[in-house]
C-alpha positions in Angstrom: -33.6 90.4 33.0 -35.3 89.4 36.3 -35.8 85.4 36.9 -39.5 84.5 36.9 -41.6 84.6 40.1 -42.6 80.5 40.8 -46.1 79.9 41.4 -45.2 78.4 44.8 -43.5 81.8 46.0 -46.6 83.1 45.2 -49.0 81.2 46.7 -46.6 81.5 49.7 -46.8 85.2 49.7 -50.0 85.2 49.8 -51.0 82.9 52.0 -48.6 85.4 54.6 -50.2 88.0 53.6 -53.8 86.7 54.4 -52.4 85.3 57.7 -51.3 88.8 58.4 -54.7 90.3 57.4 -56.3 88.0 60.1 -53.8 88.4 62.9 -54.6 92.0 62.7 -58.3 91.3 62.6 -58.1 89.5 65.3 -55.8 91.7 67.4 -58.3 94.7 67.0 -61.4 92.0 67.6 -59.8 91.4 70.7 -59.0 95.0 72.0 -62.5 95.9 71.0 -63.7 93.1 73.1 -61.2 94.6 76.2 -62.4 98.5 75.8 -66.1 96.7 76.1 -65.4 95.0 79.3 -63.6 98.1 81.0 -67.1 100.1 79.6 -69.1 97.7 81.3 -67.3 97.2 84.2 -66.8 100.9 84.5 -70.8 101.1 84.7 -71.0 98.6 86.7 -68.8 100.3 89.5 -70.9 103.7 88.8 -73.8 101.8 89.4 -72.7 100.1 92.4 -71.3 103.1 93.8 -74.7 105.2 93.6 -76.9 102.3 94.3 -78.1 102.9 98.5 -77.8 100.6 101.0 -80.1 100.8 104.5 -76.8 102.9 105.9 -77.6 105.5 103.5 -79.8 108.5 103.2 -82.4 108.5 100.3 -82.9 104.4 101.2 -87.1 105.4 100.2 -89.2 102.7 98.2 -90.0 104.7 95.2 -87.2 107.5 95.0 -84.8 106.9 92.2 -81.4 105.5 92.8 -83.0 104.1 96.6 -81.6 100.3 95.6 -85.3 99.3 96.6 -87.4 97.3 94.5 -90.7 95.9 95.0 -90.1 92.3 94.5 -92.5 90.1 92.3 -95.5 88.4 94.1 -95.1 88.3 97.9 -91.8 87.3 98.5 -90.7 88.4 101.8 -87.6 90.9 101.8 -84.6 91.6 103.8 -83.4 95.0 103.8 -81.1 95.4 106.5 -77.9 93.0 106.5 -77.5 90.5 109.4 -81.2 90.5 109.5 -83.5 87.1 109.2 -86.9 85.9 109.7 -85.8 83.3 111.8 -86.2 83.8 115.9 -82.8 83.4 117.0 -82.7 82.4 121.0 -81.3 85.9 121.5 -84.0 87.4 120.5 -86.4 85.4 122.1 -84.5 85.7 125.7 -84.9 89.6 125.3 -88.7 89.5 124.7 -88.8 87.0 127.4 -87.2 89.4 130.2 -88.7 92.3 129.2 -92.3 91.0 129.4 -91.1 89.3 132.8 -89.6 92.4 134.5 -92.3 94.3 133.2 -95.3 92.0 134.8 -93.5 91.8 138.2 -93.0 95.4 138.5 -96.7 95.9 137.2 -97.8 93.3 140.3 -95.4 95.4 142.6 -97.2 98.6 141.5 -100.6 97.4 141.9 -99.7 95.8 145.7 -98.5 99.6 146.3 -101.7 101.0 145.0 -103.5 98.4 147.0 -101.8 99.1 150.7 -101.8 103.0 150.4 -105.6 102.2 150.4 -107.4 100.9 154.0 -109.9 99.2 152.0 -106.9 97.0 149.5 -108.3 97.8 146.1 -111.9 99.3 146.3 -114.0 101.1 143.6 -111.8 104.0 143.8 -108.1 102.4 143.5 -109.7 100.2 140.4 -111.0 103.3 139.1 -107.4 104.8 138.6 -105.6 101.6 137.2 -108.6 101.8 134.9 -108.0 105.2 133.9 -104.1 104.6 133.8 -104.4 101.6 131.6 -106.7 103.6 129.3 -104.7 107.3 129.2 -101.7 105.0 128.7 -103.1 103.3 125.4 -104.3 106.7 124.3 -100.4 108.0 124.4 -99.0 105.1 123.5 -101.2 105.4 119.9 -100.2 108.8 119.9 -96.3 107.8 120.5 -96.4 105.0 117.9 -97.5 107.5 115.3 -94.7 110.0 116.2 -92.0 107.4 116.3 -93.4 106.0 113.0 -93.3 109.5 111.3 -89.9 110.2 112.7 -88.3 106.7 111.5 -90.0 106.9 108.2 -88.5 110.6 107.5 -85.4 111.1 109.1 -82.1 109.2 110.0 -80.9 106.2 108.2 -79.3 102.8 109.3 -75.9 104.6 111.0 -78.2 106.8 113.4 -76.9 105.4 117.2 -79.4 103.2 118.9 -82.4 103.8 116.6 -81.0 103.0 113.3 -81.5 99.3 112.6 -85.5 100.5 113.7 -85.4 103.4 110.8 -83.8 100.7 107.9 -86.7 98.3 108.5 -89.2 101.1 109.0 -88.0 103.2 106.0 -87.1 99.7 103.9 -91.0 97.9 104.7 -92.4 100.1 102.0 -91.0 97.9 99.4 -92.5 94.6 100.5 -94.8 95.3 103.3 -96.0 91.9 103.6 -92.3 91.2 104.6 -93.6 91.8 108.4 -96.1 88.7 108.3 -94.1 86.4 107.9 -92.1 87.0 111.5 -92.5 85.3 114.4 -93.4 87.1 117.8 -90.1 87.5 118.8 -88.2 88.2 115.8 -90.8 91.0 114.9 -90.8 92.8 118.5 -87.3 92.3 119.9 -85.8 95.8 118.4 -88.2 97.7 120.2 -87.6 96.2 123.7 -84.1 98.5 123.9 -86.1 101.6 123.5 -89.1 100.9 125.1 -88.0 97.9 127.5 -84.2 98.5 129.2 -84.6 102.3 129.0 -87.9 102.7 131.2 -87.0 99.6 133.3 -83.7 101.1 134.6 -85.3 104.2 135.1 -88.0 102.1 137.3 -85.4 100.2 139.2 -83.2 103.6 139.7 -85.8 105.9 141.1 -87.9 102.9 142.8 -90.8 105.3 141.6 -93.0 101.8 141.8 -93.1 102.3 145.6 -93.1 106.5 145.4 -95.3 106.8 141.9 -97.1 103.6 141.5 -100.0 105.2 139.3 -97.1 106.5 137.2 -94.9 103.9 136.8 -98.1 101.7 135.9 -99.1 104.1 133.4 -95.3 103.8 131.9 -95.5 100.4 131.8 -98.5 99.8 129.8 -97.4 102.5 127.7 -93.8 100.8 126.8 -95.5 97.2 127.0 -98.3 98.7 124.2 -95.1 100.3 122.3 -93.2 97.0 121.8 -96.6 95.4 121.2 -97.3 98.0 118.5 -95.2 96.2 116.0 -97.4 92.8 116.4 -100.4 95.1 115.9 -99.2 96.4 112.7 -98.3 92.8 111.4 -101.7 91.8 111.9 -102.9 94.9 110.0 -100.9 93.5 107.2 -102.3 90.0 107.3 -105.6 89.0 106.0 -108.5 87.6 108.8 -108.1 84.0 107.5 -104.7 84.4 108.7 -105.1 86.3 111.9 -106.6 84.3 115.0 -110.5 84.7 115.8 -110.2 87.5 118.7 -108.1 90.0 116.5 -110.5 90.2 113.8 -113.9 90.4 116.1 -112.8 91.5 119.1 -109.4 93.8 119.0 -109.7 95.1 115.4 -113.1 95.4 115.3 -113.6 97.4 118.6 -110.4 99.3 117.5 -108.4 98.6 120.4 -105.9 97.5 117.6 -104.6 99.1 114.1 -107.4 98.5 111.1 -106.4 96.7 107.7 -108.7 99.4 106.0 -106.8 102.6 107.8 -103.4 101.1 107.9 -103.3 100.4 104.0 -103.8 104.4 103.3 -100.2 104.7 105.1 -99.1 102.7 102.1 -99.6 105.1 99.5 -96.8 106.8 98.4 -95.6 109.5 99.5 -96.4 107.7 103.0 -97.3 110.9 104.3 -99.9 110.2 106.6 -102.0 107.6 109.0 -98.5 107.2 110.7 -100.1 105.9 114.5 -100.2 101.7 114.8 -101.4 100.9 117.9 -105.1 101.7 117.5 -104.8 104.6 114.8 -107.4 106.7 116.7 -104.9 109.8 116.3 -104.7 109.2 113.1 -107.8 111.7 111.8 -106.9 114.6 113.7 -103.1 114.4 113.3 -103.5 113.8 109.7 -106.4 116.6 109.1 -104.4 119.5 111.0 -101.5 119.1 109.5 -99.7 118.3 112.4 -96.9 116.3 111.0 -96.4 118.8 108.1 -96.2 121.5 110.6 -93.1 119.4 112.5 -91.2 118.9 109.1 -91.2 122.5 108.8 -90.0 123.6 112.1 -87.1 121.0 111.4 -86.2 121.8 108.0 -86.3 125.7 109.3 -83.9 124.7 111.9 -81.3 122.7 110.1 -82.4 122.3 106.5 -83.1 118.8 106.4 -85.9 117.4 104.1 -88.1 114.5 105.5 -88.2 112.3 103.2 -92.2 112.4 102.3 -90.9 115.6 100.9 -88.6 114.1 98.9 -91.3 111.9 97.2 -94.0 114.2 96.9 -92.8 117.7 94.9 -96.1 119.3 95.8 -96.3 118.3 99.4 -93.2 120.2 100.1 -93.8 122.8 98.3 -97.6 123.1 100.2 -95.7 123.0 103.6 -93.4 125.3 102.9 -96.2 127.7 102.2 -97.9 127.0 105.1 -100.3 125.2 103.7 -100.6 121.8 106.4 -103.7 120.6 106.3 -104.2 117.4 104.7 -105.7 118.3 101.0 -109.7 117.3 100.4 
C-alpha cells in the first residue's frame, strides 16, 4: 500500500509545474520576438539596398524606388552629399576669378577690336560687339536648354566632371524651390569648371583675343550667360516680391531672362520639355518639332539607353519610338 501524497508535495509539484509552463512561454515569447527583429531588419537592409542615392541611375523625382520625396511645405532639400546652402570662401574665390579673368580678357578683346580699326571704335566695330553680344545670348539659350535636357536624362552623380551638375539637376524636381534659397555663389560656382576654366585656358592657349577678338568675345559672353543661367533660373523660381525691381520689369519682362510662367511647365512631370533657362526663347520651336525626342532616339538607337523622361512617361516613349516627335496638341 502506497504512503499518501502530502498536501505540501502537491502544492510543490504544482507550483513546478506552472513555473515550467511559463518558462516555456516565455522562451518562445522571446524567440518570437527575435525571428520579428531579423524580419524587420531583413527589410530594412532590402529597403536600404534598393533605395537610390544621387550616384545612382533611376535618382528621378516621381519614379518608384528613386529615394526622392517631395518634402512637406517648402523646406529646402539637399540631394547630393557634401552639399550646403551655405557659400563657403571656396566657392566664392572661384566665382570671383572667373568673372575677373573673364572681364579683363573681354577689355583685352574690345582694345583689339578697337586698334584693328583707324577710327578706334566707330559705328561699324560697335555694330559687331553688338551683334556678338546678341548671337552669343541667342546660343547660349540654346546651350542652356541642351545642357538642361542632357543632365536631366542621362548620367548620374559618378559621370566624370559633370556629375555633381546632373545630381542637383536631376535631384531639383523634388523641391525646386530648394534653388532660392542659395546665395550667388553657392548657386553658380559648379558651372564655372565647365563654362569658366575650360574656355579660359583655351583663350590663354591660343591667344585667339589678339588673333579672334570677335570670337573670343562672342565665347565669353556665351560662357559668362552659361554660368549666369543658373541665377536666371533661381529667379524664375522665386516670386516678384522676392526678386529685386529690374528682374521683374525689366529682364523678365523684356525676356532677356527665363519667365516664372514658361519655366513652371518644365515642372511637370515627365519634365519633358521647356528645357532652355537663359531666356527660353528656344523653347517653342525645340519643344514643337520634337527636337529633343528626335535626340533620345538617335541615342537609345545607338546604345540602348532610355532618357529618363522616357522612363516616366510610358506613352512618350512609346510615341518616339514610333516616330512620332512632335510635342502632342
Amino acid at each position: 500500500m502506497k504512503p499518501p501524497v502530502s498536501t505540501r508535495d502537491s502544492s510543490t509539484s504544482s507550483r513546478q509545474m506552472v513555473a515550467s509552463v511559463e518558462t516555456q512561454i516565455k522562451e518562445e515569447i522571446a524567440e518570437g520576438q527575435s525571428k520579428q527583429i531579423q524580419e524587420l531588419s531583413t527589410i530594412d537592409n532590402v529597403e536600404n539596398t534598393s533605395k537610390k542615392s544621387y550616384l545612382d541611375d533611376g535618382f528621378i523625382f516621381g519614379l518608384e524606388g528613386s529615394g526622392l520625396e517631395r518634402p512637406k511645405g517648402k523646406v529646402a532639400s539637399i540631394v547630393v552629399e557634401g552639399d550646403s546652402l551655405e557659400t563657403t570662401s571656396y566657392q566664392a574665390g572661384i566665382v570671383a576669378t572667373t568673372f575677373a579673368l573673364y572681364a579683363a580678357l573681354s577689355a583685352v578683346c574690345v582694345h583689339s577690336i578697337a586698334s584693328s580699326s583707324a577710327g578706334g571704335i566707330d559705328i561699324i566695330s560697335t555694330a559687331e560687339i553688338a551683334a556678338c553680344v546678341v548671337s552669343s545670348w541667342l546660343a547660349a539659350d540654346l546651350g542652356s536648354g541642351i545642357l538642361h535636357w542632357s543632365v536631366d536624362n542621362y548620367g548620374n552623380g559618378r559621370t566624370p566632371i559633370m556629375g555633381n551638375i546632373i545630381a542637383a539637376f536631376q535631384g531639383h524636381h523634388s523641391a525646386p524651390w530648394t534653388i532660392t534659397q542659395r546665395e550667388f555663389c553657392n548657386n553658380v560656382y559648379k558651372l564655372c569648371t565647365p563654362f569658366g576654366l575650360a574656355p579660359i585656358l583655351i583663350i590663354l592657349g591660343t591667344q585667339s583675343f589678339d588673333s579672334h577678338p570677335l570670337l573670343t568675345l562672342f565665347l565669353i559672353n556665351f560662357s559668362v550667360l552659361e554660368i549666369l543661367s543658373q541665377e536666371f533660373h533661381k529667379w524664375s523660381h522665386m516670386t516678384p516680391s522676392e526678386c529685386p525691381w529690374w528682374v521683374n520689369d525689366i529682364l523678365q519682362k523684356f525676356k532677356v531672362t527665363i519667365n516664372r510662367a514658361p519655366h513652371a511647365k518644365h515642372h511637370m512631370a515627365p519634365y519633358e520639355g521647356n528645357y532652355c533657362i537663359v531666356s527660353g526663347v528656344h523653347n517653342e520651336w525645340l519643344d514643337n518639332t520634337g527636337f529633343f525626342r528626335r535626340l533620345e532616339h538617335a541615342i537609345y538607337k545607338l546604345n540602348g539607353v532610355e532618357s529618363n523622361a522616357w522612363k516616366l512617361d510610358e506613352k512618350l516613349r512609346e510615341r518616339t519610338l514610333q516616330g512620332d516627335y512632335r510635342k502632342p496638341v
